[in-house]
PDB file as gemmi writes it, atoms N, CA and C in Angstrom:
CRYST1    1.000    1.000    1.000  90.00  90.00  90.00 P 1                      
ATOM      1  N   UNK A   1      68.550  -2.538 -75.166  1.00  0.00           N  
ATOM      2  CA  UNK A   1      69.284  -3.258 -74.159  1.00  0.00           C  
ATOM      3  C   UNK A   1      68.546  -3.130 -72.833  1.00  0.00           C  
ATOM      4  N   UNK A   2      68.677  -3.999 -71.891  1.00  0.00           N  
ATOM      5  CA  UNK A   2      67.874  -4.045 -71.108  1.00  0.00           C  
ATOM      6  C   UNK A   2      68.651  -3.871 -69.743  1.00  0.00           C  
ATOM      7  N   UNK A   3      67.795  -2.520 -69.120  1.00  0.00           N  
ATOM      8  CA  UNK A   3      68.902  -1.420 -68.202  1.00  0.00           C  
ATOM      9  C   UNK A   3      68.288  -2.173 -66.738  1.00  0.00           C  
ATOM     10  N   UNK A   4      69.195  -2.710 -65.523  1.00  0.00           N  
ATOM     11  CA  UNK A   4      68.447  -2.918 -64.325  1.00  0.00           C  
ATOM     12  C   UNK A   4      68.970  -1.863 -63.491  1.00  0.00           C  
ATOM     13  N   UNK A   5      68.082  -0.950 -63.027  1.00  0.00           N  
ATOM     14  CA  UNK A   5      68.279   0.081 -62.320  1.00  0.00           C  
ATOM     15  C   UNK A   5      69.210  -0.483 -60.849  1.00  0.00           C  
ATOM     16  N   UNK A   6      69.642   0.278 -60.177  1.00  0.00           N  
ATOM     17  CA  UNK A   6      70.140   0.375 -58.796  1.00  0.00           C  
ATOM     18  C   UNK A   6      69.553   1.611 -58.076  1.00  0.00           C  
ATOM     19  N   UNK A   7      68.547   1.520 -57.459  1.00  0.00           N  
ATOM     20  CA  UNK A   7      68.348   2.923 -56.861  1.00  0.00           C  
ATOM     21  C   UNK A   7      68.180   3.086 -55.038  1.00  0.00           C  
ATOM     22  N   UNK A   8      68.733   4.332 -55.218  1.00  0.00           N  
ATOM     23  CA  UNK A   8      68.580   4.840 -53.671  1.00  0.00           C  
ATOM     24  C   UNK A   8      67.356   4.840 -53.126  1.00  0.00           C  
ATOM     25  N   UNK A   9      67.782   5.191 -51.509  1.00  0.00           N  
ATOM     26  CA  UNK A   9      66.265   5.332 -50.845  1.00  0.00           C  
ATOM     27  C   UNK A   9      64.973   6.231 -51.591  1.00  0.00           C  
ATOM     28  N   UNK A  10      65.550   6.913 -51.696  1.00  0.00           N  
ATOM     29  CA  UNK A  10      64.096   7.976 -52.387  1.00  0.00           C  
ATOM     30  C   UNK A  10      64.122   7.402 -54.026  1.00  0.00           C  
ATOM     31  N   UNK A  11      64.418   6.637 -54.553  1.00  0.00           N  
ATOM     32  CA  UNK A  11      63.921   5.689 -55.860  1.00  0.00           C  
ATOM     33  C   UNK A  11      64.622   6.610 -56.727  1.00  0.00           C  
ATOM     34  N   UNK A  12      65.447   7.671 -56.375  1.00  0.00           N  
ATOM     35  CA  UNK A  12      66.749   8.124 -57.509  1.00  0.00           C  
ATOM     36  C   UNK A  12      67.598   7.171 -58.191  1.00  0.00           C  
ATOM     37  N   UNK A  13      67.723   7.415 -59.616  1.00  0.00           N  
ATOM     38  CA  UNK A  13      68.782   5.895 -60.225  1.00  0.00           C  
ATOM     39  C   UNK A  13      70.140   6.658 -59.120  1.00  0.00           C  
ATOM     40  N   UNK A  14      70.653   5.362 -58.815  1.00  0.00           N  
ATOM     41  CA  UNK A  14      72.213   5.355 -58.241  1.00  0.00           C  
ATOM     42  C   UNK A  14      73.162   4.997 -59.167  1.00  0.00           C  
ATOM     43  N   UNK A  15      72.803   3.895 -60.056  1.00  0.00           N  
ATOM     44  CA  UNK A  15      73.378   3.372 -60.928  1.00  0.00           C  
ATOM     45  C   UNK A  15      72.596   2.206 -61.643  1.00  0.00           C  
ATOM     46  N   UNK A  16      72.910   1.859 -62.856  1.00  0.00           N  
ATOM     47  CA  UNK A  16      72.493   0.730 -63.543  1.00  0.00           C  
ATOM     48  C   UNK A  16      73.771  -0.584 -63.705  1.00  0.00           C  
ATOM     49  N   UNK A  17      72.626  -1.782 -64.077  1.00  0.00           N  
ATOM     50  CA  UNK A  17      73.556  -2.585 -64.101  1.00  0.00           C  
ATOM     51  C   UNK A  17      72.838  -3.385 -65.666  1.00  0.00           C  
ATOM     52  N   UNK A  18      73.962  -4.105 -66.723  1.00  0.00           N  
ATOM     53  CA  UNK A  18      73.493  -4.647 -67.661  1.00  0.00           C  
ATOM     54  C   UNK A  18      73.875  -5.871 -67.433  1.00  0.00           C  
ATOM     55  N   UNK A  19      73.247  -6.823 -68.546  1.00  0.00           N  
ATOM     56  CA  UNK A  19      73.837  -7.883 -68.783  1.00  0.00           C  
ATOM     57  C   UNK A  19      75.271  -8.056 -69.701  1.00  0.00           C  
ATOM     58  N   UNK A  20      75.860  -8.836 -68.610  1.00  0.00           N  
ATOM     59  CA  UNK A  20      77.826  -8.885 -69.438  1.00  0.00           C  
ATOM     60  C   UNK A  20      77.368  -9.894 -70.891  1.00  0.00           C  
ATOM     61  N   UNK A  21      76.507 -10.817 -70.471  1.00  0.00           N  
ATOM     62  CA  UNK A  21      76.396 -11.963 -72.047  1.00  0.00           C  
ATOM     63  C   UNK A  21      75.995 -11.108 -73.189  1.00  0.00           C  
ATOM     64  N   UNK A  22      75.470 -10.044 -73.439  1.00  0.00           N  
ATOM     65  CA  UNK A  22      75.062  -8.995 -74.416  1.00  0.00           C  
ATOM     66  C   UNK A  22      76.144  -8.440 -74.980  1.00  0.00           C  
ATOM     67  N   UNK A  23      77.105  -7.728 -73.816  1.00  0.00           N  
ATOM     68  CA  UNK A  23      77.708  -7.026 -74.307  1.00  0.00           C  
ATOM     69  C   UNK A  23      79.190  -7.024 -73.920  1.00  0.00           C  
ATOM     70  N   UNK A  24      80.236  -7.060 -74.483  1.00  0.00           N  
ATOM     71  CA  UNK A  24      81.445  -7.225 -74.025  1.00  0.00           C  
ATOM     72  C   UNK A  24      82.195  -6.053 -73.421  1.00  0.00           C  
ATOM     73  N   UNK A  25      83.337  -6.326 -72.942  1.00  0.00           N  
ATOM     74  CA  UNK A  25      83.702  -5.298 -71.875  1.00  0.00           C  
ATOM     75  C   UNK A  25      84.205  -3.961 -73.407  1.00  0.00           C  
ATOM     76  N   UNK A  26      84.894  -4.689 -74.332  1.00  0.00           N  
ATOM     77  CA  UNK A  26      85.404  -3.787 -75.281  1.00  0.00           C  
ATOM     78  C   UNK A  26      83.801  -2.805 -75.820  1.00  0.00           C  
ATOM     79  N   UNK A  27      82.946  -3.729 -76.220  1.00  0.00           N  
ATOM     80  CA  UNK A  27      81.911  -3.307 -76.572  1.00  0.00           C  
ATOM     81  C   UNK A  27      81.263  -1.908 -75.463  1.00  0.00           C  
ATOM     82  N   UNK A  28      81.002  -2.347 -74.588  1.00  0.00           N  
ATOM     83  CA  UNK A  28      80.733  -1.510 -73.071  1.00  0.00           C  
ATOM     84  C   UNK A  28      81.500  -0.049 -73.369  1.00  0.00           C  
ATOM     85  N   UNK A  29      83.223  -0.488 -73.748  1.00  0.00           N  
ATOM     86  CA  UNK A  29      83.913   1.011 -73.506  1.00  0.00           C  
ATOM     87  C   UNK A  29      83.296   2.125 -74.674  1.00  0.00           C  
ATOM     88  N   UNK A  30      82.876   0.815 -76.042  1.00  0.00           N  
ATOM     89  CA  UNK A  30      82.806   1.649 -77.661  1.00  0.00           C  
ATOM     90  C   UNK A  30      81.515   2.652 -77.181  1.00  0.00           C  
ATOM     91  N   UNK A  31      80.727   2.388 -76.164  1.00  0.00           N  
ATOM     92  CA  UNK A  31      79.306   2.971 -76.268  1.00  0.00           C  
ATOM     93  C   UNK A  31      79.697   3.871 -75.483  1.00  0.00           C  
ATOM     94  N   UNK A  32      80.558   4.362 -74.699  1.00  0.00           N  
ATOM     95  CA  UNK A  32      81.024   5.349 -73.684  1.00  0.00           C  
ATOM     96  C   UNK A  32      81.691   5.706 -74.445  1.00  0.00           C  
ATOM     97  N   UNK A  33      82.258   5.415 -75.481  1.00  0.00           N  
ATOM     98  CA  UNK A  33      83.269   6.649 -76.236  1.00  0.00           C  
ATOM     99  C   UNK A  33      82.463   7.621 -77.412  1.00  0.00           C  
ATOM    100  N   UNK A  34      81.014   6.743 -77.744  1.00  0.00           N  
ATOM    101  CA  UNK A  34      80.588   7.470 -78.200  1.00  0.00           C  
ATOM    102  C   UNK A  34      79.157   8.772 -78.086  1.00  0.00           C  
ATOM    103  N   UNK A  35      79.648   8.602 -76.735  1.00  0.00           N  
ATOM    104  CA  UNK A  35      78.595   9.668 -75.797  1.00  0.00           C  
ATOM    105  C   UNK A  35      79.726  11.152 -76.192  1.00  0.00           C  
ATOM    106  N   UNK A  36      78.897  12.342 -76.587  1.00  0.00           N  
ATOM    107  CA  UNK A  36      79.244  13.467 -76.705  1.00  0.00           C  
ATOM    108  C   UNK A  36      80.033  13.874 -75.478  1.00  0.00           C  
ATOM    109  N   UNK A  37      81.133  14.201 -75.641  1.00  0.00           N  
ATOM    110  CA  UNK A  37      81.099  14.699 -74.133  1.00  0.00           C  
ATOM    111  C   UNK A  37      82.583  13.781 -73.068  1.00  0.00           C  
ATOM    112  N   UNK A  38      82.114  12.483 -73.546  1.00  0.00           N  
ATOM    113  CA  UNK A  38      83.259  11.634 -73.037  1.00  0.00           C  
ATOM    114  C   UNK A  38      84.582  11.234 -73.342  1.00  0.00           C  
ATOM    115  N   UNK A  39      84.965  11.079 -71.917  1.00  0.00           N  
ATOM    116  CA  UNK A  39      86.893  10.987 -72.532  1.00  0.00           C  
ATOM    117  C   UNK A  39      86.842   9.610 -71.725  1.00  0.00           C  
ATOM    118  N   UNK A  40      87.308   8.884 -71.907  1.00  0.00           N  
ATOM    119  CA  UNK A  40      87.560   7.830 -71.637  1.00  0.00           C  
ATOM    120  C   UNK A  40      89.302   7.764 -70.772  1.00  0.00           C  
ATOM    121  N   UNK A  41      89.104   7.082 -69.668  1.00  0.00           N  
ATOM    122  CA  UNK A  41      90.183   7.397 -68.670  1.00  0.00           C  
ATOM    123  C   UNK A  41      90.914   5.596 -68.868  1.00  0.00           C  
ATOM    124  N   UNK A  42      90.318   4.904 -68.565  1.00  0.00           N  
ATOM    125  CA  UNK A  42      90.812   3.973 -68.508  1.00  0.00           C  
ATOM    126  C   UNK A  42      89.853   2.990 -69.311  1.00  0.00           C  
ATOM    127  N   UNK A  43      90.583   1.475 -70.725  1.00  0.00           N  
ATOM    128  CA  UNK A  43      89.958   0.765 -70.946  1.00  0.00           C  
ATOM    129  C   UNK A  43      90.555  -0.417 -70.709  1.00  0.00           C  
ATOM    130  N   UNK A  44      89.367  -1.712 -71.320  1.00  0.00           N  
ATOM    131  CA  UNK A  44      90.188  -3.147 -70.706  1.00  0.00           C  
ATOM    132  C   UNK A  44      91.450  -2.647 -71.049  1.00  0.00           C  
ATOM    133  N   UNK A  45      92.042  -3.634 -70.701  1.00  0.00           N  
ATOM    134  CA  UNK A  45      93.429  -4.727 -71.065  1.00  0.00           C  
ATOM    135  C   UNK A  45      93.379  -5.572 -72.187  1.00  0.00           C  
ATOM    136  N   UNK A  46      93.800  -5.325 -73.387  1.00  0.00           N  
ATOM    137  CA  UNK A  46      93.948  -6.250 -74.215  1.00  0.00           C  
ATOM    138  C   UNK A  46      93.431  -7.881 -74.168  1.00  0.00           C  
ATOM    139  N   UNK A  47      94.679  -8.053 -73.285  1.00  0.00           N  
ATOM    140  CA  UNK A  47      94.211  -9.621 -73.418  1.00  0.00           C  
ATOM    141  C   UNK A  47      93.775  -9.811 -72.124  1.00  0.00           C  
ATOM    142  N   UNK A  48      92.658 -11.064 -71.517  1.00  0.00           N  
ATOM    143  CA  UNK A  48      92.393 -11.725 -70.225  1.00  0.00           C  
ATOM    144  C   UNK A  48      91.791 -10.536 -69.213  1.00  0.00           C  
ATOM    145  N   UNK A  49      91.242  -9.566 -69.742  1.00  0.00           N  
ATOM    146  CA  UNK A  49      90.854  -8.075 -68.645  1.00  0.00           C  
ATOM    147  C   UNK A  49      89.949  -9.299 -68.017  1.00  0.00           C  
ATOM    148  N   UNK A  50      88.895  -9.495 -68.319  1.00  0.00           N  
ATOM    149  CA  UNK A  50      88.178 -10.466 -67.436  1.00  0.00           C  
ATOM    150  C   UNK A  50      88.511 -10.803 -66.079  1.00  0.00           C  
ATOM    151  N   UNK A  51      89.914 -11.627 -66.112  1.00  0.00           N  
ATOM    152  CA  UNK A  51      90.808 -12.488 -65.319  1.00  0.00           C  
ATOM    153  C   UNK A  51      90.941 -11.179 -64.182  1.00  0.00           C  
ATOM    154  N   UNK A  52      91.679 -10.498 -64.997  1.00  0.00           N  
ATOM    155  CA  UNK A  52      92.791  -9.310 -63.945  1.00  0.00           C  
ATOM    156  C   UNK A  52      92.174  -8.093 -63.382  1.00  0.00           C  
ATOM    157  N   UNK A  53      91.031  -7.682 -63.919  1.00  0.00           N  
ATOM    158  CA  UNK A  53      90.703  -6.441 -63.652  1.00  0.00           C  
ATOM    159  C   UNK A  53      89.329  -6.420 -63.194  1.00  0.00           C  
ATOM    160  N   UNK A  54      88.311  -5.759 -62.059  1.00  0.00           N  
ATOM    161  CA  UNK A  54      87.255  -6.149 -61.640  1.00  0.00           C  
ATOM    162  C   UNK A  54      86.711  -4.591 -62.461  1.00  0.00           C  
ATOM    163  N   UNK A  55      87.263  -3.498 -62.128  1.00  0.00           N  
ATOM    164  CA  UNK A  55      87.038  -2.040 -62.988  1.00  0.00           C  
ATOM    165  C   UNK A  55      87.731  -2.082 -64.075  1.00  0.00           C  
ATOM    166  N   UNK A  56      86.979  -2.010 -65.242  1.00  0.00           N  
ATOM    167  CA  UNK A  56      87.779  -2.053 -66.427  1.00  0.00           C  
ATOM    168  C   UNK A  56      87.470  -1.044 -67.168  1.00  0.00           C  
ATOM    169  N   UNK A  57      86.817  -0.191 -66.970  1.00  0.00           N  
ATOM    170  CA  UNK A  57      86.555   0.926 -68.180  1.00  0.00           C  
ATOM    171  C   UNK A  57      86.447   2.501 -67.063  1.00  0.00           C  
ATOM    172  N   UNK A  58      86.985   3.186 -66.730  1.00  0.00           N  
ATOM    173  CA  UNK A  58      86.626   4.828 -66.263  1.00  0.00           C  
ATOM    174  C   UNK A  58      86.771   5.858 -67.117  1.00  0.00           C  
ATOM    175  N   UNK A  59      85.863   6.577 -67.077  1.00  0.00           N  
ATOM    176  CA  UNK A  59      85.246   7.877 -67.935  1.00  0.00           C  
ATOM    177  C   UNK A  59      85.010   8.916 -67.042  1.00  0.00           C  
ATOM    178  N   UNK A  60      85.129   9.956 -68.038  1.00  0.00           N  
ATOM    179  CA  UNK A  60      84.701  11.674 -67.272  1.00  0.00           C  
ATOM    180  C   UNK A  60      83.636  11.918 -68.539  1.00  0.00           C  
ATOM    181  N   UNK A  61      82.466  12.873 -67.730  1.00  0.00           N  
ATOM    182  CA  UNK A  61      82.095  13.413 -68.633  1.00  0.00           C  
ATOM    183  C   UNK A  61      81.105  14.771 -67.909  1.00  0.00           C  
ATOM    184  N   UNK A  62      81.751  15.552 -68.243  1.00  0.00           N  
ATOM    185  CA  UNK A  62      81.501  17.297 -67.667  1.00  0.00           C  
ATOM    186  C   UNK A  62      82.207  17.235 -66.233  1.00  0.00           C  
ATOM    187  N   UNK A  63      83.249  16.633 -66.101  1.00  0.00           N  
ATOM    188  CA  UNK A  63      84.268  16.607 -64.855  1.00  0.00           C  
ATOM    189  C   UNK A  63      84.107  15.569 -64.110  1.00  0.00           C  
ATOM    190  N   UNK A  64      82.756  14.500 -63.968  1.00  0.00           N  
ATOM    191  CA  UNK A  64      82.059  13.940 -63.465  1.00  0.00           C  
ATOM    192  C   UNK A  64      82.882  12.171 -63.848  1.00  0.00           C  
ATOM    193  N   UNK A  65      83.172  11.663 -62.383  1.00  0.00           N  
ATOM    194  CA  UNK A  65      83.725  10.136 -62.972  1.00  0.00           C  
ATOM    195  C   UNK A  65      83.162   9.262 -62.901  1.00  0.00           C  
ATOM    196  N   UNK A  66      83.364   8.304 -63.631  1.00  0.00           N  
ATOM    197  CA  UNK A  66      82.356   7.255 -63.471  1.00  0.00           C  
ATOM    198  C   UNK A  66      83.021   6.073 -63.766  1.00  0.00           C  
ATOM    199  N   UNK A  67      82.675   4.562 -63.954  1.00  0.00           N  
ATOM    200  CA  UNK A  67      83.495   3.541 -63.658  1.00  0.00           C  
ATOM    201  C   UNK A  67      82.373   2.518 -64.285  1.00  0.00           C  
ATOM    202  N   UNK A  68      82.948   1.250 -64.428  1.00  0.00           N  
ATOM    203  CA  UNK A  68      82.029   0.145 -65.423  1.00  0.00           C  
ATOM    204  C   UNK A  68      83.204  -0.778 -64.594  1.00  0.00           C  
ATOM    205  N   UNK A  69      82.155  -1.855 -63.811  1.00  0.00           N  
ATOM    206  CA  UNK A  69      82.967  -2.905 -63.483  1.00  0.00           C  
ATOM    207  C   UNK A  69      81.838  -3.920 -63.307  1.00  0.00           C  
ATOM    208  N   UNK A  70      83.279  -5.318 -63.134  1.00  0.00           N  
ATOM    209  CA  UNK A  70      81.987  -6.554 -62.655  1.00  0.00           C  
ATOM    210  C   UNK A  70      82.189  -7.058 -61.435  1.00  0.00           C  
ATOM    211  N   UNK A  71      81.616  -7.025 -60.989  1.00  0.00           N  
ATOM    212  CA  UNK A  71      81.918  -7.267 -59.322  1.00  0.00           C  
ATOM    213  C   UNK A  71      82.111  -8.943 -59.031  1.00  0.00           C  
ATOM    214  N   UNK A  72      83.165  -8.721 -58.393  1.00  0.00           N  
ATOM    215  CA  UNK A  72      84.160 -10.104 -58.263  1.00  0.00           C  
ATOM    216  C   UNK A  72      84.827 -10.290 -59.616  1.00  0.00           C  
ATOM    217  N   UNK A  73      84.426  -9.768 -60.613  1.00  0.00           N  
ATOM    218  CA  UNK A  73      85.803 -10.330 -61.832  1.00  0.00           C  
ATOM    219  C   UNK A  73      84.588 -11.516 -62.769  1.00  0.00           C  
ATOM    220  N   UNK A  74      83.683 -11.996 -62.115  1.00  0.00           N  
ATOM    221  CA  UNK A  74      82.995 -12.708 -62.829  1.00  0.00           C  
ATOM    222  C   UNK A  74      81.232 -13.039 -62.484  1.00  0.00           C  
ATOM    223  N   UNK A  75      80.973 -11.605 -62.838  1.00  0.00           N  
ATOM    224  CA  UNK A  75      79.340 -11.735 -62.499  1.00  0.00           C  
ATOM    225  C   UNK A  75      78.463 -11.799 -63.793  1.00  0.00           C  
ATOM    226  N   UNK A  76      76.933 -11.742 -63.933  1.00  0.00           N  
ATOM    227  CA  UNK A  76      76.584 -12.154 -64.781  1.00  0.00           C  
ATOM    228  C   UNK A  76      76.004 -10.597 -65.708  1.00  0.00           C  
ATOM    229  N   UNK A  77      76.318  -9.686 -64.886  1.00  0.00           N  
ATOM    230  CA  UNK A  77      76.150  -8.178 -65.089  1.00  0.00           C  
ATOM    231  C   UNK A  77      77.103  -7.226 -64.899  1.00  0.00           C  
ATOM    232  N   UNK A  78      77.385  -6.149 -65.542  1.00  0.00           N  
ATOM    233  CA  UNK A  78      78.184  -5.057 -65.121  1.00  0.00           C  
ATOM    234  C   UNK A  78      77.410  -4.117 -64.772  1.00  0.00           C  
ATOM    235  N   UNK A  79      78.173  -3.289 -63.728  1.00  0.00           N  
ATOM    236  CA  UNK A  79      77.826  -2.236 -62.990  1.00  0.00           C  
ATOM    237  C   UNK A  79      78.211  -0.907 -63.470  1.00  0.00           C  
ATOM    238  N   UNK A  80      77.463   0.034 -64.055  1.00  0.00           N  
ATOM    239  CA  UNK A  80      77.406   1.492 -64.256  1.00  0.00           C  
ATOM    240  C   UNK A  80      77.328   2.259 -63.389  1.00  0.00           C  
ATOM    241  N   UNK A  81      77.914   3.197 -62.869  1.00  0.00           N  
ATOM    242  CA  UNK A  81      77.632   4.272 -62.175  1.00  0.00           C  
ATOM    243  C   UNK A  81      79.092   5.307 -61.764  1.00  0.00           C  
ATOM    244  N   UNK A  82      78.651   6.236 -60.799  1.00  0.00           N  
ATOM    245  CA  UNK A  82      79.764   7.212 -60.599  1.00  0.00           C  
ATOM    246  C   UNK A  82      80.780   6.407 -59.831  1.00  0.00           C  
ATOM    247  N   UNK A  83      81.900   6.934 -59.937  1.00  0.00           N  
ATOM    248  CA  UNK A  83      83.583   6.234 -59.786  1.00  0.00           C  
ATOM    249  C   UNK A  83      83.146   5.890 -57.739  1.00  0.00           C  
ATOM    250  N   UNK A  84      83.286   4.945 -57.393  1.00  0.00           N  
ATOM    251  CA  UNK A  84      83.196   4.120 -55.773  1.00  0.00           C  
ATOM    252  C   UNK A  84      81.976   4.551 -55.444  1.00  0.00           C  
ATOM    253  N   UNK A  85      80.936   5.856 -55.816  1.00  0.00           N  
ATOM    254  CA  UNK A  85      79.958   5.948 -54.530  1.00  0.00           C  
ATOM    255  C   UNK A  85      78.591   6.106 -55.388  1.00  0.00           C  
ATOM    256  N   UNK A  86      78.811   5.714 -56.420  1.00  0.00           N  
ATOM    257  CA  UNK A  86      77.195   5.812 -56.945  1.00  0.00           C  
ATOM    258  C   UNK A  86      76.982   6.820 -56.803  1.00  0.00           C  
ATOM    259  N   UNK A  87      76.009   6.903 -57.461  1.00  0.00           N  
ATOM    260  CA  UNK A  87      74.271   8.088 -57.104  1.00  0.00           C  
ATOM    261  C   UNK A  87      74.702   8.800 -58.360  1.00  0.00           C  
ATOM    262  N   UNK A  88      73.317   9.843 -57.963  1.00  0.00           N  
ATOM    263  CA  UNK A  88      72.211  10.235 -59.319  1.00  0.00           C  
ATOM    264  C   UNK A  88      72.892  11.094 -59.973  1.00  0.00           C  
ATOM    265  N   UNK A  89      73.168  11.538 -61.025  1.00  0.00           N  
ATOM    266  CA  UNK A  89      73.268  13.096 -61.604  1.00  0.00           C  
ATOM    267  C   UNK A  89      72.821  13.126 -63.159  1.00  0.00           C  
ATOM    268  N   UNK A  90      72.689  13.996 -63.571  1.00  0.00           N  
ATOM    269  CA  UNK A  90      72.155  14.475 -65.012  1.00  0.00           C  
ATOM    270  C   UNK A  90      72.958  13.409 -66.133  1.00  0.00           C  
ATOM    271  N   UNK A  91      74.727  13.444 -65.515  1.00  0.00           N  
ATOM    272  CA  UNK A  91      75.360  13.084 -66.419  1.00  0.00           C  
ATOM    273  C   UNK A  91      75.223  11.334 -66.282  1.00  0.00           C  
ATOM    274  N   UNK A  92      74.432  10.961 -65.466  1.00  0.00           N  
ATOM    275  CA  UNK A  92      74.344   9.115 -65.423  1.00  0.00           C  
ATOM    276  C   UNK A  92      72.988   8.499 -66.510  1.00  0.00           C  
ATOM    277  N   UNK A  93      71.801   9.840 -66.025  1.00  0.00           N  
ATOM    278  CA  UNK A  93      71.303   9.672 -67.018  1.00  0.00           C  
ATOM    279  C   UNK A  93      71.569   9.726 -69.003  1.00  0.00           C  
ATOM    280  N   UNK A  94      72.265  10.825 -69.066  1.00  0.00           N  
ATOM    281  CA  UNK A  94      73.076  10.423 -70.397  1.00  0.00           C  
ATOM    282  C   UNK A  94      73.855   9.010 -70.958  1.00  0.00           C  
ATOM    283  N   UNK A  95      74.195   8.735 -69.853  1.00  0.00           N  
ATOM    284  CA  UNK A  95      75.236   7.415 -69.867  1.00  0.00           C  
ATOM    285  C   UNK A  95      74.098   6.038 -70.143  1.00  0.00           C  
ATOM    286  N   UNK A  96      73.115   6.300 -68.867  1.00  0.00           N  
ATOM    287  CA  UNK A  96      72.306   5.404 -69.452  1.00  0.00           C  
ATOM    288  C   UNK A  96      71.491   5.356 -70.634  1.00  0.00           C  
ATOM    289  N   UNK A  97      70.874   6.523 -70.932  1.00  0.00           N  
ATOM    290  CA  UNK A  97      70.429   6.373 -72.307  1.00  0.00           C  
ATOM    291  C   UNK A  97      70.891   5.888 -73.020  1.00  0.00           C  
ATOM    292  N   UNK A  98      72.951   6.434 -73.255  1.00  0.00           N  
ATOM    293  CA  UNK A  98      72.939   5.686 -74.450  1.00  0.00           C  
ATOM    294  C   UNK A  98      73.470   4.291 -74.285  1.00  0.00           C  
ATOM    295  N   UNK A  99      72.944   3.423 -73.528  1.00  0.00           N  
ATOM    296  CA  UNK A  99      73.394   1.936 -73.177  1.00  0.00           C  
ATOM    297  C   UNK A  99      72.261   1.477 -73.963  1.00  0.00           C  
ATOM    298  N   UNK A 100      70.915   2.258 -73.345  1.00  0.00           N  
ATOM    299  CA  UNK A 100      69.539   1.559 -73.638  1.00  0.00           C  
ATOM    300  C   UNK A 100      69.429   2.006 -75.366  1.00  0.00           C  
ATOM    301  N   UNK A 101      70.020   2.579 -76.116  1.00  0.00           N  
ATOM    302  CA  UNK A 101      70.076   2.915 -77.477  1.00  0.00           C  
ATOM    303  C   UNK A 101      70.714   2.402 -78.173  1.00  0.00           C  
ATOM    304  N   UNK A 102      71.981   1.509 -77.525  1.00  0.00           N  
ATOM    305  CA  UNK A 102      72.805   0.949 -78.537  1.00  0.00           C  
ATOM    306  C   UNK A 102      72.280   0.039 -78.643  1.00  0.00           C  
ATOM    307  N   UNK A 103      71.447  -1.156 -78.203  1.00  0.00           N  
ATOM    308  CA  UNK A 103      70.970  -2.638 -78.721  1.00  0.00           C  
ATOM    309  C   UNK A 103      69.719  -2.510 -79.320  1.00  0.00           C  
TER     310      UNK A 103                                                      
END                                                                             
């Protein structure tokens, strides 16, 4: 799968962003549930999450939160990273790996 970085001034990942046409929001949560480690806090909405929800998936993993949204409700990518403020830690890299492993 093909990961587009977000990075800070000093070229630390902040966060990644994928393509939404690849992968669906349900799909998105299955690959975060199956990271060692993760609990899954919040997933879509059944029906129309698209429509209603711009954050649709939040996770912990080693205390650490993190969030999967599409910015405005209809972009052509979703956004990975820690829960409102981005940036780097051990546990984002895990997250991204296994994005770039599932396709």
């Amino acid at each position: 799968m093909k990961i587009y970085p977000v990075q800070d001034e000093e070229n630390n990942l902040h966060a990644f962003e994928i393509a939404n046409w690849k992968v669906s929001r349900a799909r998105a949560t299955k690959i975060v549930k199956a990271i060692s480690g993760a609990s899954i806090i919040r997933k879509p909405k059944r029906f129309f999450s698209g429509i209603r929800e711009e954050v649709f998936c939040e996770f912990k993993i080693n205390g650490t939160l993190f969030e999967i949204n599409e910015p405005y409700g209809d972009n052509s990518r979703y956004w990975v990273g820690k829960k409102e403020e981005g940036g780097w830690c051990e546990e984002l890299e895990v997250v991204k790996n296994a994005f770039q492993a599932a396709w």
